[in-house]
N, C-alpha and C positions, 0 to 999 in steps of 0.2 A: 504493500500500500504506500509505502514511502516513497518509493521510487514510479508509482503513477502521480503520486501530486505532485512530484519536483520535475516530472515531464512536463506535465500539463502546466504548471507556471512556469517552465523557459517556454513553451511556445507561445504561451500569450504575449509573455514579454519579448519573445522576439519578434512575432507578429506587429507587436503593439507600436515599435519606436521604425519609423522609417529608417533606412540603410542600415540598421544593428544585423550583426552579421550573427547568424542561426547554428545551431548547431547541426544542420540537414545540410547545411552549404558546406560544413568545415571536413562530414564527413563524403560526400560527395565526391571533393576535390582531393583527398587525404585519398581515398579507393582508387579514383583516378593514380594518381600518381604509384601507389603502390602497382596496380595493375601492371603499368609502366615497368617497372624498377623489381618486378614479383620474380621474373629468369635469374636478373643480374644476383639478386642473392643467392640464390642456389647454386649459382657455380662462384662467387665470390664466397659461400660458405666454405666450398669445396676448396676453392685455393687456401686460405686459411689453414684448412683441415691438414693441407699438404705441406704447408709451410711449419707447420708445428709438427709436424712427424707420424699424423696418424695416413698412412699411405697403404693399406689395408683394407680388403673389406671384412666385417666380421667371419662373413660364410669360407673365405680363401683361407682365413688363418684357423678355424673350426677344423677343417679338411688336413690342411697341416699338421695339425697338432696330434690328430685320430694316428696320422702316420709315425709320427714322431718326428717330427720336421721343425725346425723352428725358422719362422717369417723373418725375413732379416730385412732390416729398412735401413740401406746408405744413403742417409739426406743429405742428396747437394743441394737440393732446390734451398735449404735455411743458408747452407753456408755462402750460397752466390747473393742471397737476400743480404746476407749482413756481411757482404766485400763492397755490394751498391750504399747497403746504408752509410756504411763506414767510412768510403770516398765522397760521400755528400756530406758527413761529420768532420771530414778532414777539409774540406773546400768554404765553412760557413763562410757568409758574407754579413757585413753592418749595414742597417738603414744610412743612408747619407742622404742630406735634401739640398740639393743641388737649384745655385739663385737663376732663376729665370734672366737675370738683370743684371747689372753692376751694383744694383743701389740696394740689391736684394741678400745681398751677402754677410751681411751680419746677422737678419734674418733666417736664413737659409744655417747658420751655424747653430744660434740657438735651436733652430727644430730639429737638426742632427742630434745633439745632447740630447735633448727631451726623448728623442727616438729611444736613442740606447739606453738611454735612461729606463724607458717602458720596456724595452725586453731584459732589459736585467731584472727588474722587480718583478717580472710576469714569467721569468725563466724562459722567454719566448725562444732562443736556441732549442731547446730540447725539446720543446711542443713543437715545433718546425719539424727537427729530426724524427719525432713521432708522427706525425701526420704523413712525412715523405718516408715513412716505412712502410706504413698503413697504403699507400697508392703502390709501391710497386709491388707490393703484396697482390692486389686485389682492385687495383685500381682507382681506388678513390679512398681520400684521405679528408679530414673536414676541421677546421677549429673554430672555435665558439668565442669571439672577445664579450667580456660582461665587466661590469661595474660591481666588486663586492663593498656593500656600507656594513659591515661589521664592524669594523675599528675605527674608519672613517666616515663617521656617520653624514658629513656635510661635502665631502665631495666623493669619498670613497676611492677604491685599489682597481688597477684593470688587473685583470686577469684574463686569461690564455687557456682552455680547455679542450683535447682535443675528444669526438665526440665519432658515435662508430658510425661507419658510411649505413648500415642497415638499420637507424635508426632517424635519417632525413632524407625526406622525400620531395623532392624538386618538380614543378609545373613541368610536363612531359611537354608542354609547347616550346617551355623556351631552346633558344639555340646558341647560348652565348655559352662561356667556358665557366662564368662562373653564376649561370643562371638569372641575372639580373633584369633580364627581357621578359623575364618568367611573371605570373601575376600572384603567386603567392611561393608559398617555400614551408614546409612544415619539419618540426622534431617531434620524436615521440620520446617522453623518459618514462620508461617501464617502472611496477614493484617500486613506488612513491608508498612511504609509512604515514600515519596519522600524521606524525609529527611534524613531518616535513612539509605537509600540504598545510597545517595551522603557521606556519613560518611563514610559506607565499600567502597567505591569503587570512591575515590575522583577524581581518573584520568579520569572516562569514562563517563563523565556529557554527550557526545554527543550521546553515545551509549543507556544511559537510555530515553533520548529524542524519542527515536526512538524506544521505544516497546511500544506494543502495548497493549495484555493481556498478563498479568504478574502472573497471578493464576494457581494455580495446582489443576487440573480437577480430582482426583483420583474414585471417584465414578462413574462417567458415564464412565470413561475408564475403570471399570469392570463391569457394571451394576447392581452397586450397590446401595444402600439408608445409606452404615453404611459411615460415615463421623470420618475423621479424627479427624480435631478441627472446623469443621464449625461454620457458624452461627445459635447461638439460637434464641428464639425469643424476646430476649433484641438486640442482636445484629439489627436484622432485624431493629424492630423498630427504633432505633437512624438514621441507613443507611436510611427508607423512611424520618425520621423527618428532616436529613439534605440537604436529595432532594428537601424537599416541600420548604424548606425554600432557597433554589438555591445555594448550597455548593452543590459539588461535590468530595466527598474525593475519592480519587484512590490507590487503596491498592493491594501489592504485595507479591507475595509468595517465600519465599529462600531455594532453597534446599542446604544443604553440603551435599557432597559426599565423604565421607573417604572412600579412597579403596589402595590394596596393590598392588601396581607397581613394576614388576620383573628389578631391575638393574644388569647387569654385574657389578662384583667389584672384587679386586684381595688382598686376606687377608692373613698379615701378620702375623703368630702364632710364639707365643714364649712358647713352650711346657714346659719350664722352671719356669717360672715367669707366665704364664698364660697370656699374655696380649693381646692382638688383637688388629690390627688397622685393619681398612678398605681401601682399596686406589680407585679412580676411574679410574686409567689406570694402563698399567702395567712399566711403568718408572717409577712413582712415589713412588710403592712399592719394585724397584732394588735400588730405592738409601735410602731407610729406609734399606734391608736388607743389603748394604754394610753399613751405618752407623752400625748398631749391628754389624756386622764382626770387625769393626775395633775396636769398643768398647771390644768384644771376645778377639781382638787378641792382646789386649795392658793387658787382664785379661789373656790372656795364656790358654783361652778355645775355645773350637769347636765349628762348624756351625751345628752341629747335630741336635740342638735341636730348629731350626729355620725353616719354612716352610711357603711356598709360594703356596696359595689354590686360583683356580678362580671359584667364585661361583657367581649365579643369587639370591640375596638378594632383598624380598621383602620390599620396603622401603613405607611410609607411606604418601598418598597425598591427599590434598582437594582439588575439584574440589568445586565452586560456581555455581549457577544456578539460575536465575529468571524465574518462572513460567515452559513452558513446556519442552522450549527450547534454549533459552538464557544465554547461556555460558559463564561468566564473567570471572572467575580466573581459574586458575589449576596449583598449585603451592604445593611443600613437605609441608609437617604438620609442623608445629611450635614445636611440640613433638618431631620431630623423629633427631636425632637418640637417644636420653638420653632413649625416650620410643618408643617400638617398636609396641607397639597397639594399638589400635583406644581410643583416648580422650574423652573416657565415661564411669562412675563408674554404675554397674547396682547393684540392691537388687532384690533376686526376691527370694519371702519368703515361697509359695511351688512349687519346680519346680522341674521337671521328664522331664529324658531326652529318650522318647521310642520313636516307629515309630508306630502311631497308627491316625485314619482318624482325628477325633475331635482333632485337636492340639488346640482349646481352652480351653482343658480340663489340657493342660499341666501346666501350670501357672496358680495359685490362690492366690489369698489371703483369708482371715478367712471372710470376706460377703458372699460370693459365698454357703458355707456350709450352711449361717444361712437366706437365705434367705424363705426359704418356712416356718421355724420356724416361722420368722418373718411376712408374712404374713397371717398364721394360729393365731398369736397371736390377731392382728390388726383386725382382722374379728372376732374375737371369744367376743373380748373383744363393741365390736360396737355390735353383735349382743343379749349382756348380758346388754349395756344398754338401747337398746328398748324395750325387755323384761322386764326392770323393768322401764321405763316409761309406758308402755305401763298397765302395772298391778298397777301402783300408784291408777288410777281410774278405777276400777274394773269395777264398775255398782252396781244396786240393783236389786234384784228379790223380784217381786212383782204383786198383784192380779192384773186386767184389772181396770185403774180409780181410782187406790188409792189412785194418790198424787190429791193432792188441784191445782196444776202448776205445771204443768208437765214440762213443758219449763223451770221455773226457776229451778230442777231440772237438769234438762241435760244440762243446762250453768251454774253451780255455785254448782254444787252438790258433788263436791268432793274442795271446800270451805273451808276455818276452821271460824268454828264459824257460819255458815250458817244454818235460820231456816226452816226447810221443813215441811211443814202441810200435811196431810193424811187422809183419811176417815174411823174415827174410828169402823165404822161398818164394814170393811174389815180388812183381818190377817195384822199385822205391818211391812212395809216394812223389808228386811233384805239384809245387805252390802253380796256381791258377795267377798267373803277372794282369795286374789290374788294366784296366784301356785306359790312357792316360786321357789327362784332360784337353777337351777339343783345342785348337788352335783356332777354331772359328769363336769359342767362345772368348777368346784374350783378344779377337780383332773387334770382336762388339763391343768389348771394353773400352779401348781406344777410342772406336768411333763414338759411344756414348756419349765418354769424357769431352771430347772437342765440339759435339753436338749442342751439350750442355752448356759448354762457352761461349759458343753463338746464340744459340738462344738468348742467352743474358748477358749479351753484348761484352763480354769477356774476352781480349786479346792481350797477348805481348807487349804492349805498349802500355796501356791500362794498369798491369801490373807491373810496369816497368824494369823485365823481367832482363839482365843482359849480359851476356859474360864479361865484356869488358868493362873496365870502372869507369864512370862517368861522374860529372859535374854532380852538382844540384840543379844548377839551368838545365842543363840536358835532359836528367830524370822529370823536371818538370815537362818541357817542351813534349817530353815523346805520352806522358801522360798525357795533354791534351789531345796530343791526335789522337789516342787512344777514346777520348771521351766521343769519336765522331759516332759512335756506333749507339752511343745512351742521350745526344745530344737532344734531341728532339724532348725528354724525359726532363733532365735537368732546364731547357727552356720551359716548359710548364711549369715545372717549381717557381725558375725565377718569374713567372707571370703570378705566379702563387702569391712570392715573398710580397712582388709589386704591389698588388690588391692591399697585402695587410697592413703593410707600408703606407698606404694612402687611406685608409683605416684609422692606423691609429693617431697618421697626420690630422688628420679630422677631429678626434675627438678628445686634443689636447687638451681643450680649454674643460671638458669633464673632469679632469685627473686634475690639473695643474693650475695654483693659483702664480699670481706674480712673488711672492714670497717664498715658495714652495722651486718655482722657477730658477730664482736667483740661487739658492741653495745648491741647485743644479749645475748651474755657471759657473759659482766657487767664484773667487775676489780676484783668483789671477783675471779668467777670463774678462769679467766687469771693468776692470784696471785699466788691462791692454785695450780693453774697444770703448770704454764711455769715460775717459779721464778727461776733462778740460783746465785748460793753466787758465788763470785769472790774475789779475795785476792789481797789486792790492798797493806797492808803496813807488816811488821814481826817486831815487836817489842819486845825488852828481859823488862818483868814485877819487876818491880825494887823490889816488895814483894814476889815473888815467887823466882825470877831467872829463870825463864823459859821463853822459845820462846811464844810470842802471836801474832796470826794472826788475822789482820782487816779483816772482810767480808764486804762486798758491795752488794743490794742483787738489781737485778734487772729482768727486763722480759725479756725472750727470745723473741725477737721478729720474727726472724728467724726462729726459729722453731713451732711459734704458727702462722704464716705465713702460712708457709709449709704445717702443718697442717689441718689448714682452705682451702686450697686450695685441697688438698685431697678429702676432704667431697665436694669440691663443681664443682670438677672438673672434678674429679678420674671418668669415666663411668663404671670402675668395682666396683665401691665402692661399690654398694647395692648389687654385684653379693659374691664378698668373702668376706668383710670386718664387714658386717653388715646385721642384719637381722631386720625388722620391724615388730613387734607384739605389744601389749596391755596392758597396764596396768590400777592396780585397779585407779580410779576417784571417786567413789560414796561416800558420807560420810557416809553412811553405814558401809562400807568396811573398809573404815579408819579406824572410832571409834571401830569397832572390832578387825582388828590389834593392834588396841593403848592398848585397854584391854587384849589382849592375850598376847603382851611386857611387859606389866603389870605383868601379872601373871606367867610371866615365871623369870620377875625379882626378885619376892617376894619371887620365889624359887632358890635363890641365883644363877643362872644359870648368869653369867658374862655378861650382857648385857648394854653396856654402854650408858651413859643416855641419850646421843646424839642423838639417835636410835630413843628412846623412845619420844622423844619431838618431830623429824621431824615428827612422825607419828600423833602425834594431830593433832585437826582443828582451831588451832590458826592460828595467823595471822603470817605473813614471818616475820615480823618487829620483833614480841614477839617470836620468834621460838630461833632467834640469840640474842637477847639479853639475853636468860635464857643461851643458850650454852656459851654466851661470858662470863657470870658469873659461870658457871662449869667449865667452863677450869679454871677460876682466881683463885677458890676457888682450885683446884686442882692442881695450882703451888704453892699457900702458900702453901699447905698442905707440897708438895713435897718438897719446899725449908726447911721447921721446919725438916723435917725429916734429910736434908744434914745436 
């Protein structure tokens, strides 16, 4: 009964309010999609399956086992998985926000900081490195940025979560790489506790009282057997061990529903200056444009280049959901407006965007290729060693009645050290010489092995594999050719990092106040870019005769203000001002620039040494201490010469 009156009041309320979005539409759209994406799990289960070692089926290893056989599983498929992951862990790159402009560049420094600033607090490395496992595993890799207020109740922590590809469901219309064309985008989080649904939703204690089944039924609402995140059979297990014991845990399912909701809005363009506001009536935006007129008209310019556009802007909303039907929130995105698409970073490391029936053929990761490798290998290699247990004891051929004990013989006769009696008036038994092991089976070996390396783009280069000694340049250099083979893979990623990059460019001003900022910048940086001299006294030098001016040197605070507020404010910022791309990280990289500064130095090529030390892999402490002693020595120098 509980669960027909909490129906029956979401549908009048969703009836009731025009555009409130229904819990019929959210599962609609949510079926859709699954429908969609219902193949790709079943064989992205299966690559998983393979990738962790279970490369068996239970009925082959049942059969084995009756014989006395034991299943042997040599996993390359994990270990070429973590040589790819490993050369992507060796290769990180840093956000850099690279100035549009000349005038953009101190600008473009601070949002650098802030960057790496957010990925060190977010550990965002190793959410990246997890995400670009997860895609070459199986194709597709996802992270989730959120704002946690636990500690910081007023602006709060971002955080970096990365979240499993069979758990988000993408508009099967869109065509873009990272769904954004798309008109909504769904997560499901499976087995939510009481507790955790009174956290999201502290106001409606009375509402959760009152459901009933709270689970999302997706398989039997297509009749299917392929499961989302269901329960395996550990899950199971625990679920009966805490019935038997009379706990009754009750576990709930959450859907978000990002989808894009058409608003009327009336945008103010300044064709000049580039700037746009948005207004949500049309008052709002006549007294912005008379503000600009008057500002025009005390500058003794025209309204020409000022326009007034009404347009339906899709704006970005979460709807909540428990279970099928249960409607809790529907409220704008936390993102929108700094970001205008759906709050999920995807990797998907080969993806083809055709119209063709098997759309789980579209998305792969590198298991997929190597699995029949891989089970050709595991059977070949099980069935080479029963063949040679099986030929350890051969037998003997021998007359009718020769042995003395025959019995002891066929129990102990392939023995060491075992004596066998015979009946010397018969020919002398003779050992049966085993068939030795095929030569075809050590050429499938081979072929396996170098099949395996192609498949996963695995060559000489790559591994930098070389009899003679080489540089570090050189081992670098032949590494990249080597990457031509996964290149394609690594360009999605870095399309990946791009996204997140211009992500969390956007939603500085959530994280980061201007105090918080500064902290960021440290005193050296503030010193070097906002110091102004000011002339406080003029004094005539009683040895020279000449005028001398006192400086005073202090921070502009004004303008590093100003500044900071730009970067965290400005919503065009990331559009003109700044671009977000890559830079080198690996010490690889490094100590290869360090050496080629090097050798460019040695060929007198004017390269100051300043250069050349930030490039080491010393430590920041010993980086400034060596410059602070270049510069000293290069004022004596300077001063002997005056």
């Amino acid at each position: 009964m509980p669960d027909q009156q909490i129906e029956i009041s979401n549908n009048q309320t969703d009836s009731s309010k025009k555009g409130e979005i229904t819990s019929k539409k959210i599962m609609e759209d949510l079926l859709r999609a699954y429908r969609k994406k219902q193949k790709w799990i079943k064989a992205a289960t299966k690559d998983f399956e393979m990738f962790l070692g279970k490369q068996w089926n239970d009925e082959d290893i049942r059969r084995l086992e009756e014989i006395g056989v034991k299943a042997l599983t040599i996993n390359k498929i994990q270990a070429n998985i973590f040589l790819l992951s490993g050369i992507q862990r060796q290769n990180r790159s840093d956000f850099v926000a690279f100035p549009e402009g000349e005038e953009d560049g101190i600008s473009a420094e601070i949002a650098t900081k802030l960057l790496k600033n957010l990925m060190k607090q977010t550990m965002g490395e190793h959410r990246l490195s997890e995400e670009f496992e997860d895609g070459i595993i199986c194709g597709e890799g996802w992270l989730e940025p959120h704002i946690d207020y636990t500690y910081d109740l007023v602006h709060g922590e971002m955080k970096l979560k990365k979240i499993s590809a069979f758990c988000i469901f993408a508009d099967p219309k869109s065509e873009e790489y990272d769904g954004s064309d798309g008109r909504y985008m769904i997560k499901i989080k499976k087995d939510l506790s009481r507790d955790q649904l009174d956290e999201l939703f502290p106001d409606k204690f009375k509402e959760l009282d009152m459901i009933g089944n709270g689970k999302v039924d997706l398989e039997n609402s297509l009749g299917s057997d392929v499961k989302v995140d269901g329960e395996g059979d550990y899950e199971t297990a625990e679920k009966n061990l805490l019935e038997n014991e009379g706990f009754e845990e009750k576990t709930y399912d959450l859907i978000e529903y990002y989808y894009k909701k058409p608003v009327k809005k009336f945008v103010v363009i300044d064709l000049e200056s580039g700037n746009i506001e948005e207004f949500k009536n049309k008052k709002e935006a006549n007294e912005a444009i008379n503000a600009i007129e008057d500002q025009l008209n005390q500058s003794g310019l025209s309204m020409d280049q000022v326009r007034l556009v009404e347009r339906m802007i899709p704006e970005i909303w979460i709807a909540r959901m428990i279970g099928n039907k249960h409607v809790m929130s529907d409220e704008i995105s936390w993102t929108y407006p700094r970001w205008r698409g759906f709050p999920f970073i995807p990797f998907k490391a080969h993806w083809i965007n055709v119209d063709i029936k098997d759309t789980d053929l579209l998305t792969q990761g590198y298991v997929r290729s190597g699995i029949d490798l891989q089970i050709e290998l595991n059977k070949r290699r099980t069935q080479e060693l029963r063949h040679l247990n099986q030929s350890a004891n051969s037998g003997w051929l021998i007359a009718e009645d020769s042995w003395s004990d025959r019995k002891l013989v066929e129990d102990f006769g392939s023995t060491p050290g075992i004596t066998l009696e015979y009946d010397p008036n018969l020919p002398k038994p003779e050992r049966i010489n085993p068939t030795p092991l095929s030569q075809g089976h050590a050429q499938l070996a081979a072929e396996n092995t170098q099949d395996m390396k192609e498949v996963f783009g695995i060559n000489s280069d790559l591994l930098s594999t070389s009899e003679s000694s080489q540089s570090g340049r050189a081992i670098r250099l032949r590494q990249q050719q080597g990457f031509t083979m996964i290149q394609k893979v690594l360009d999605n990623f870095s399309l990946t990092k791009k996204i997140l990059g211009r992500f969390l460019l956007s939603t500085l001003g959530e994280v980061y106040t201007i105090e918080k900022t500064k902290k960021v910048l440290g005193e050296a940086f503030i010193q070097q870019n906002f110091t102004v001299e000011n002339v406080v006294d003029n004094h005539m030098d009683e040895e020279s005769g000449q005028m001398v001016n006192d400086v005073e040197k202090s921070i502009d605070e004004e303008a590093l203000e100003s500044t900071i507020a730009q970067v965290l404010d400005d919503t065009q910022f990331g559009k003109f001002d700044v671009n977000v791309g890559e830079g080198e990280n690996s010490e690889t990289t490094r100590i290869s620039n360090f050496l080629m500064l090097k050798d460019l130095a040695e060929l007198n090529i004017p390269i100051p040494p300043g250069i050349i030390i930030e490039e080491s892999l010393l430590s920041s402490g010993s980086k400034e201490k060596i410059k602070a002693s270049i510069e000293r020595a290069q004022n004596v120098q300077q001063g002997q010469v005056q």
